[in-house]
C-alpha positions as MATLAB code, in Angstrom:
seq = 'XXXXXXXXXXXXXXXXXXXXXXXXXXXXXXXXXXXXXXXXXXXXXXXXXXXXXXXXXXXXXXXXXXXXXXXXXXXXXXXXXXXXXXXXXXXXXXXXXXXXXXXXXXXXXXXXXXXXXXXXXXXXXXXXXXXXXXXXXXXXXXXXXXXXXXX';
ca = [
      98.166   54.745  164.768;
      99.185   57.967  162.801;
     101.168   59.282  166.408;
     103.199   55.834  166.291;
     103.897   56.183  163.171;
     105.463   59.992  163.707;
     107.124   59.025  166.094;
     108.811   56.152  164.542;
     109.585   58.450  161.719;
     110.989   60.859  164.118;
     113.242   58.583  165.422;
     114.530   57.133  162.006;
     115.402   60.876  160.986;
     117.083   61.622  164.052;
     119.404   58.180  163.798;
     119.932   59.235  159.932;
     121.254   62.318  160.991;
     123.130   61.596  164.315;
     125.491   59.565  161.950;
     127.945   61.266  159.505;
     130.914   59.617  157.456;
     133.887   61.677  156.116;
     136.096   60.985  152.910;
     138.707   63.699  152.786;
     139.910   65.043  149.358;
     143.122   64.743  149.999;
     143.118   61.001  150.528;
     142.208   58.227  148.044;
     138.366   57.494  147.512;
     137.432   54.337  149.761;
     133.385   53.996  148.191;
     134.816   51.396  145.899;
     136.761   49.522  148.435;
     133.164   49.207  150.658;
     134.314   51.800  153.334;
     134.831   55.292  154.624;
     137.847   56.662  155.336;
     136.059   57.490  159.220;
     132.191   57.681  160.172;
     130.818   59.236  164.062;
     127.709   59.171  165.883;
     127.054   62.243  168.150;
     126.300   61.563  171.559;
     126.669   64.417  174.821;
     129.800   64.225  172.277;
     130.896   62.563  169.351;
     132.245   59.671  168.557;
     134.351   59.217  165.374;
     135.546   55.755  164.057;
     138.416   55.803  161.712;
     139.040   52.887  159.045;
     142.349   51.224  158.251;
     144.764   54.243  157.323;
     147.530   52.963  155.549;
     151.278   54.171  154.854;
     149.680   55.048  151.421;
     150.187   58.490  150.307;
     147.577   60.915  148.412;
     144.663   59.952  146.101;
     147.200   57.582  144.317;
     147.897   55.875  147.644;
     151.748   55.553  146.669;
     153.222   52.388  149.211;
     157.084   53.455  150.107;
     159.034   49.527  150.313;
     160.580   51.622  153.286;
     159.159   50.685  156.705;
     159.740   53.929  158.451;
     157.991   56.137  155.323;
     154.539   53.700  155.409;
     154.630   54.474  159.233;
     154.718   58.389  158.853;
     152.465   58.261  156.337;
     149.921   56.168  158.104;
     150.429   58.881  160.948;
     150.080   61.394  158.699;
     146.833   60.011  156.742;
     145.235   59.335  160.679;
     146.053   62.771  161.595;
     144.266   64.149  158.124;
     140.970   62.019  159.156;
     141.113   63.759  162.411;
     141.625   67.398  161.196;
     138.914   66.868  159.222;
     136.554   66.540  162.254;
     138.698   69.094  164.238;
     140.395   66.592  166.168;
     144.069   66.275  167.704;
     145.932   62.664  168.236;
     145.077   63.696  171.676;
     141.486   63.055  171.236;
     142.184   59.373  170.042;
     140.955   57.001  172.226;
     142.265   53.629  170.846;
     144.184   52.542  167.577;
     144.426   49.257  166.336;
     147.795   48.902  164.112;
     148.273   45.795  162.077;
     151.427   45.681  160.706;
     153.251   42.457  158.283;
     155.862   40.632  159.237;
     156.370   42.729  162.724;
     158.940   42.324  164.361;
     160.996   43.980  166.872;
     162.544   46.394  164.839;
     159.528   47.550  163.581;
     158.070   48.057  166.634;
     161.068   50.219  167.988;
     160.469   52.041  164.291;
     156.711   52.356  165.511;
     157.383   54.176  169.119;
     159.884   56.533  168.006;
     156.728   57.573  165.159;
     153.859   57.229  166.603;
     156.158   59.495  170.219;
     156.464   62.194  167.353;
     152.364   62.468  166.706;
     151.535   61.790  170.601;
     154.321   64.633  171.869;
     152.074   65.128  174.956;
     150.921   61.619  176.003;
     149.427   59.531  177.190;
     149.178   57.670  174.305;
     145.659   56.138  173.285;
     144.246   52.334  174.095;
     145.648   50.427  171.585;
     146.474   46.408  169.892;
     148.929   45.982  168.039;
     148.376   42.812  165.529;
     150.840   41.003  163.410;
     149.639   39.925  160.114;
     150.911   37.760  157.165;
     149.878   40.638  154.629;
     147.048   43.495  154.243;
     144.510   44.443  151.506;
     147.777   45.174  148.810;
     150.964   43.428  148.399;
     152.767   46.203  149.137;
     150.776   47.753  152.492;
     153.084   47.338  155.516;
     150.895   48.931  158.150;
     147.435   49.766  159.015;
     146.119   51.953  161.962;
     142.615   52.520  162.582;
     140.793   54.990  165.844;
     138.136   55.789  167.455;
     138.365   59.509  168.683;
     135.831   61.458  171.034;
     134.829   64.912  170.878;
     133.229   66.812  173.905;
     130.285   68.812  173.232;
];
């Protein structure tokens, strides 16, 4: 009974420890909102699951009403989750972008951003969803990832 009961411990502290979540400083803290700004479990590599970033920028999460702007910055706040694991665009391996009210001049406005970030293709798995509206009145766009690092 007590070696089942090692073991089981064993494994519970090796889950608990296999799994991290990262907030970084320079974005806006999500722990009210229910979520973290990316979380990864290590495998023979890790995997690293990035929430909604938004065209929000900084800690005050500032919403341009410009299109264009939310989209850089929503590249920009993605590319901040992924530095803080050590991670390049080209280690994304899908997105999810939700974007209100698309259309297709905000998709054209989405390739010619999102060509700037990916400058060495191929470009990740991704879905692209239209939406009526996200989380605040103002939020035009919303990407989220799932990146892999090699051990």
């Amino acid at each position: 009974m007590k070696l089942l009961l090692l073991s089981v411990l064993c494994i519970c502290t090796f889950h608990a420890k296999a799994q991290t979540f990262k907030n970084p400083e320079s974005l806006f803290n999500p722990a009210p909102y229910g979520f973290s700004h990316a979380s990864s479990v290590k495998t023979s590599g890790e995997l690293v699951y990035i929430s909604g970033q938004s065209g929000g920028l900084g800690k005050e999460h500032i919403l341009s009403p410009d299109f264009r702007e939310q989209v850089q910055t929503a590249l920009q706040n993605l590319t901040t989750v992924l530095n803080s694991y050590n991670l390049k665009p080209e280690n994304v391996m899908k997105i999810t972008i939700l974007i209100v009210d698309h259309s297709s001049e905000k998709l054209k406005i989405w390739e010619e951003e999102i060509s700037k970030i990916w400058k060495n293709k191929p470009f990740p798995a991704s879905t692209l969803i239209p939406v009526p509206r996200l989380a605040l009145d103002k939020m035009q766009i919303e990407v989220d990832a799932v990146a892999f690092k090699a051990n």
